[in-house]
C-alpha positions in Angstrom: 99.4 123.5 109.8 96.6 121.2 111.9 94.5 118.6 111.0 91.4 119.1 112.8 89.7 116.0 111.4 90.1 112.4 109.5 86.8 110.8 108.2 87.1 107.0 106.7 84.5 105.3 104.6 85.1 101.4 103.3 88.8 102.3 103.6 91.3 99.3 104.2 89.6 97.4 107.3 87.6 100.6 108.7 84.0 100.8 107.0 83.1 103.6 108.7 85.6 105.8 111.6 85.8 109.5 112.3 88.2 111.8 113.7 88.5 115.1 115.6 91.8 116.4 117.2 92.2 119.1 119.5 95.9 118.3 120.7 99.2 118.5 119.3 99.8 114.4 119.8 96.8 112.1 119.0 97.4 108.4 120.1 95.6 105.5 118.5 95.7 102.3 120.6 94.5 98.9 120.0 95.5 94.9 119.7 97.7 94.2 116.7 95.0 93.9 113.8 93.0 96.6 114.7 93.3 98.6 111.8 95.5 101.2 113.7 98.2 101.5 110.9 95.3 102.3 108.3 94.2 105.2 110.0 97.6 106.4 109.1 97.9 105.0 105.8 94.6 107.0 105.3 96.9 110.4 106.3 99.3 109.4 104.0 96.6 109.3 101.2 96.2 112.7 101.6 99.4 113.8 101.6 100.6 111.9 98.6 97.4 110.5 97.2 98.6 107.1 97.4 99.1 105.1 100.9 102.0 103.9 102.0 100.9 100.3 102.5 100.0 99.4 99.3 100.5 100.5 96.2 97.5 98.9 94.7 94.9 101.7 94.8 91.5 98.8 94.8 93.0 96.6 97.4 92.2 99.5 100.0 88.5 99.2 99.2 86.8 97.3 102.0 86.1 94.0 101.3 82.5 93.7 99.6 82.2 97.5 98.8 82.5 99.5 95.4 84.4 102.3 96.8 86.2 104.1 99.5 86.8 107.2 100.5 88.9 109.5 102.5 88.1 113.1 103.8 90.5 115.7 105.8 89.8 119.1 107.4 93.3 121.0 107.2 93.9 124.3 108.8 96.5 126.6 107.3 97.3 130.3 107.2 93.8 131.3 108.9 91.5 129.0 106.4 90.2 125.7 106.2 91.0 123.4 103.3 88.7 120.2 103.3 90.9 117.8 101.3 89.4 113.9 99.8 90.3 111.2 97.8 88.0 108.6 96.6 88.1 105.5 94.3 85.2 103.5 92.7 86.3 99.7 91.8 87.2 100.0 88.0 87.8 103.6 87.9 90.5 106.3 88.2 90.9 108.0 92.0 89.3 111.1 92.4 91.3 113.7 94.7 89.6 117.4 95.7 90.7 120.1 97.4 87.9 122.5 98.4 85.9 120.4 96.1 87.9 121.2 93.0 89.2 117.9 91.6 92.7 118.4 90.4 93.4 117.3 86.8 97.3 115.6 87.3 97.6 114.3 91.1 101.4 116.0 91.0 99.7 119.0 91.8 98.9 117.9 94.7 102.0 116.7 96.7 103.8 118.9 98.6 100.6 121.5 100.0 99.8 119.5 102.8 103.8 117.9 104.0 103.9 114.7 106.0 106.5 112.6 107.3 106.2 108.9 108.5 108.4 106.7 110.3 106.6 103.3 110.5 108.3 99.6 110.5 107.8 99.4 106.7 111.4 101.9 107.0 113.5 99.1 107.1 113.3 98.8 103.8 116.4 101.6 103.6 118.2 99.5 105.5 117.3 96.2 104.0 115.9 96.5 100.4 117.8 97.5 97.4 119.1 101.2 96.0 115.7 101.8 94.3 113.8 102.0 97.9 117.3 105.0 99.4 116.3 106.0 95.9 112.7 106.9 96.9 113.7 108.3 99.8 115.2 111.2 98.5 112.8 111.8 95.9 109.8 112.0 98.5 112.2 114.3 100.5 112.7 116.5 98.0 109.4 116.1 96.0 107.6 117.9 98.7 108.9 121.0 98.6 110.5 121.1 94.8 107.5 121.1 92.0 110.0 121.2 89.2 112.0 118.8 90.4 109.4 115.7 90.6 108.4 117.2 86.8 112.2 116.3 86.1 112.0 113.3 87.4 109.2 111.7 85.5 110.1 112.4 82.5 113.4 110.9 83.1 111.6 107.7 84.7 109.7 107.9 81.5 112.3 107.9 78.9 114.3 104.8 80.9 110.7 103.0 80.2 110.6 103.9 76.9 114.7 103.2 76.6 114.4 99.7 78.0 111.2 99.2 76.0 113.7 99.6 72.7 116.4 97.5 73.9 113.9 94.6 74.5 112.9 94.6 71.5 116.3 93.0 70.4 118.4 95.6 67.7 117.3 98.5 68.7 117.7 101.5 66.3 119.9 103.4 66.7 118.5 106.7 65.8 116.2 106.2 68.6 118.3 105.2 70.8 120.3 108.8 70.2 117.2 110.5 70.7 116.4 109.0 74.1 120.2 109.3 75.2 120.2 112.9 74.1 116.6 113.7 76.5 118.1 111.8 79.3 121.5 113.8 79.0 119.6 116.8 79.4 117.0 115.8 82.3 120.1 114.3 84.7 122.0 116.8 85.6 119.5 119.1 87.0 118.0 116.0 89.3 121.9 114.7 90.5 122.6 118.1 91.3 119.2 118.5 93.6 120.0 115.4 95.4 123.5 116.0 95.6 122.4 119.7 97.3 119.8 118.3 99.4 122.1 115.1 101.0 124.8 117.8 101.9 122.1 119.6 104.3 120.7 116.2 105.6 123.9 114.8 106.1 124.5 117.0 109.3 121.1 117.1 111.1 120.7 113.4 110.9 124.3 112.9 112.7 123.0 115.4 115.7 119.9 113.5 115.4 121.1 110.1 115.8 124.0 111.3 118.2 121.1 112.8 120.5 119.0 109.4 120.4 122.3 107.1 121.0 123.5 109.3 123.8 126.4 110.8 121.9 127.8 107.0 122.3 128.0 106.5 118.3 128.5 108.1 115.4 127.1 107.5 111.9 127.3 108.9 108.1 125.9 109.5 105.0 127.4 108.9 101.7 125.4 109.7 98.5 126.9 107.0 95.6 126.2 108.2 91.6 128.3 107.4 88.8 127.2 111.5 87.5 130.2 112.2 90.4 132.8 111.4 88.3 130.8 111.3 84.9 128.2 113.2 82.5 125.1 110.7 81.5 126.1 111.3 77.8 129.2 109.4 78.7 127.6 107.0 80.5 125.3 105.8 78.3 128.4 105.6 75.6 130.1 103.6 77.8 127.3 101.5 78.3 126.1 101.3 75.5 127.0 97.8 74.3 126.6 96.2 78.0 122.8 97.8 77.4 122.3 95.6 74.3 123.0 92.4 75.8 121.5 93.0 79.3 118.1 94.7 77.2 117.8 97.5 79.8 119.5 101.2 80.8 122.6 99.8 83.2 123.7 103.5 84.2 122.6 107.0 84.8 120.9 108.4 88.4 118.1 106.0 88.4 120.9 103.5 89.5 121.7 105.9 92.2 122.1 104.6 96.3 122.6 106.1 99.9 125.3 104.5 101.8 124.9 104.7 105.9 127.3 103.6 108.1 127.7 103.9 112.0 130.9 103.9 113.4 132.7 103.5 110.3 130.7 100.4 109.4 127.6 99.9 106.7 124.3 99.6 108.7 123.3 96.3 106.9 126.0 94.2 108.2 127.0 95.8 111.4 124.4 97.5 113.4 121.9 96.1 115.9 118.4 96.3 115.5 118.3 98.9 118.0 121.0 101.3 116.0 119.2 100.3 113.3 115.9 101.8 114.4 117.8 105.0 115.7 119.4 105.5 112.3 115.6 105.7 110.6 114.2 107.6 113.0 117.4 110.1 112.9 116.8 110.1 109.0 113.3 110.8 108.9 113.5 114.0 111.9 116.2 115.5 109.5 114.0 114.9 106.6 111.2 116.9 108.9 114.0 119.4 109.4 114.0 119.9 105.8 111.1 120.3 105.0 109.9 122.9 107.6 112.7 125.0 106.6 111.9 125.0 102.8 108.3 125.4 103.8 107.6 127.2 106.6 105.5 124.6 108.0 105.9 121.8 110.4 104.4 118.1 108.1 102.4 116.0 110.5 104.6 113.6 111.7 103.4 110.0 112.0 104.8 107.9 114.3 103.8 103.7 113.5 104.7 101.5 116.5 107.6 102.7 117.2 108.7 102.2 120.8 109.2 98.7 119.9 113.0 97.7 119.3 114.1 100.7 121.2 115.8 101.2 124.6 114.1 103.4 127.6 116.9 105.7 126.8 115.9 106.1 123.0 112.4 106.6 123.7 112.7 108.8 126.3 114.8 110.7 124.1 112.8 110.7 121.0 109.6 111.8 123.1 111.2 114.6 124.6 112.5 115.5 121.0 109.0 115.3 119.5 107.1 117.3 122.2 109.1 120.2 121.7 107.5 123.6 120.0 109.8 122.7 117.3 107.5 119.7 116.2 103.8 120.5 114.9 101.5 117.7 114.7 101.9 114.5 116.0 99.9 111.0 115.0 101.2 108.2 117.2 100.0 104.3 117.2 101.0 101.7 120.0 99.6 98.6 121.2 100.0 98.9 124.1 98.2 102.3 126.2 99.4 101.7 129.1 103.3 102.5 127.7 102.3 105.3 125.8 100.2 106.9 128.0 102.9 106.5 130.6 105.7 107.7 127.9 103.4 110.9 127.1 102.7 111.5 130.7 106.6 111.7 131.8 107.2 114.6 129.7 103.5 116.1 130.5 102.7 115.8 127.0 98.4 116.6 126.0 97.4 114.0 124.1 94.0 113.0 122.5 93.7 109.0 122.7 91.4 106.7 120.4 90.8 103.2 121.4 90.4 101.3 117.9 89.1 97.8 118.4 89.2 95.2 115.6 85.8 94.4 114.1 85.1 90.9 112.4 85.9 92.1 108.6 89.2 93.9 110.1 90.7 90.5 111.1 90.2 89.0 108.1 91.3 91.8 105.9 93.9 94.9 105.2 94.9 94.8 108.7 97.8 96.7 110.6 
């Protein structure tokens, strides 16, 4: 899979950019507030039809337009797929595919697989169970249809379940009802993530042993309460504590990751430096994944990520990257000299775009 080309209108802090790549790495470069990190939350749109730096689908309308829009040139199996998205203020997004506009968005994820390591990742290491949560279900979401189909209906029936208990005595029939649909739609989505963490556990230890230098050693640990119990029981168990605290306390929407290096949980224990490795080592197996359940290599999008790391690591990481094994490749820096210099070590082709910040980009949606 190659993306031949990225075309922005009103999007984020960019009223009007255009792309064409021709290597396997393209390099944007630019001051911090160029708008360098919207070029690949732009990507992102068209991968997952949402970006990854806000959720909010108006805020990535230029400031004083009524709309954006985002167009891609994709080439896969011998054809061309031009792929858009587009939003007018006050209206539902529009996303096409060879100008078919798909009817449920869901359709969509998965054709065109992307993975992102950005500084927003700290989140897993930081943030609560629901963001390890989201991790997984990304992961797995991009090459499993039936599985993200699982998992909103089971997101759907906690809304509606906590919706009931709000409401202050519930009924009970209802609450049977819901219990009984979430009994049957939990299983089937522990057991995918159970499957899917025993394959990533192992590439992201060889990952993260080949970007420390073999000097550490780190694990996974996927934590659910469906281990040891079946969500019918769960919700009996819970059922009271559920009452009083007005919302579903158990079942695998309460799900977490653990990660530890050398013995120790990340969040406590591990430099900023290990931290950063442990991401990046998470997001390559992810990759891993997902070229193996797909036959294609995602784009991989690499956000400022030289800073916080070592020589060592990046050296390490490039030489990782650059390898046939890799497709392609969307890097942004702040600094050219450093990646041109990085890239040029391991006589890496690169295509390089010099964004500059315009006045509306400094005082809006900014990297």
């Amino acid at each position: 899979m190659q993306l031949l080309s990225l075309s922005l209108l009103n999007y984020r802090s960019h009223a009007e950019k255009r792309f064409e790549f021709n290597e396997q790495v393209a390099v944007f470069t630019g001051p911090n507030g160029s708008g360098k990190t919207n070029i690949l939350d732009a990507l992102h749109y068209l991968a997952f039809t949402k970006g990854f730096l806000n959720p909010a689908d108006n805020s990535n309308i230029l400031r004083g337009e009524a709309f954006f829009m985002i167009e891609g040139k994709f080439e896969m199996d011998g054809r061309t797929d031009a792929v858009s998205v587009g939003l007018k203020r006050g209206q539902a997004k529009a996303m096409r595919r060879n100008a078919k506009e798909y009817q449920k968005l869901s359709e969509h994820i998965g054709l065109y697989p992307l993975v992102l390591i950005a500084p927003t990742d700290i989140v897993l290491i930081t943030g609560g169970s629901e963001e390890r949560r989201k991790f997984i279900d990304s992961l797995i979401a991009q090459f499993n249809r039936g599985y993200l189909d699982r998992l909103i209906r089971y997101n759907k029936l906690i809304q509606q379940r906590n919706a009931l208990l709000k409401q202050g005595n519930a009924d009970r029939s209802l609450l049977e009802i819901l219990d009984m649909q979430l009994s049957e739609w939990a299983p089937a989505i522990h057991a995918d993530r159970a499957a899917i963490l025993n394959r990533l556990e192992p590439l992201f230890c060889n990952y993260y042993r080949f970007l420390s230098g073999e000097r550490e050693m780190v694990s996974l640990h996927y934590k659910s309460a469906l281990h040891d119990s079946s969500m019918e029981e769960l919700l009996l168990k819970s059922a009271e504590r559920d009452r009083v605290m007005q919302y579903t306390t158990e079942g695998i929407h309460k799900d977490d990751l653990d990660i530890a290096v050398n013995g120790l949980p990340i969040r406590r224990f591990a430099s900023q430096g290990q931290q950063k490795s442990i991401l990046i080592a998470l997001k390559l197996a992810q990759f891993d994944l997902i070229r193996a359940e797909k036959s294609i290599k995602p784009l991989l999008l690499l956000d400022d990520i030289f800073e916080k790391l070592d020589q060592d690591r990046i050296t390490a990481l490039m030489k990782l990257v650059s390898q046939q094994h890799f497709g392609q490749i969307f890097i942004t820096d702040s600094h050219p000299e450093r990646v041109a210099e990085i890239l040029g070590s391991i006589d890496c082709a690169f295509d390089r775009f010099s964004i500059e910040p315009t006045a509306m980009a400094e005082t809006q949606n900014t990297d």
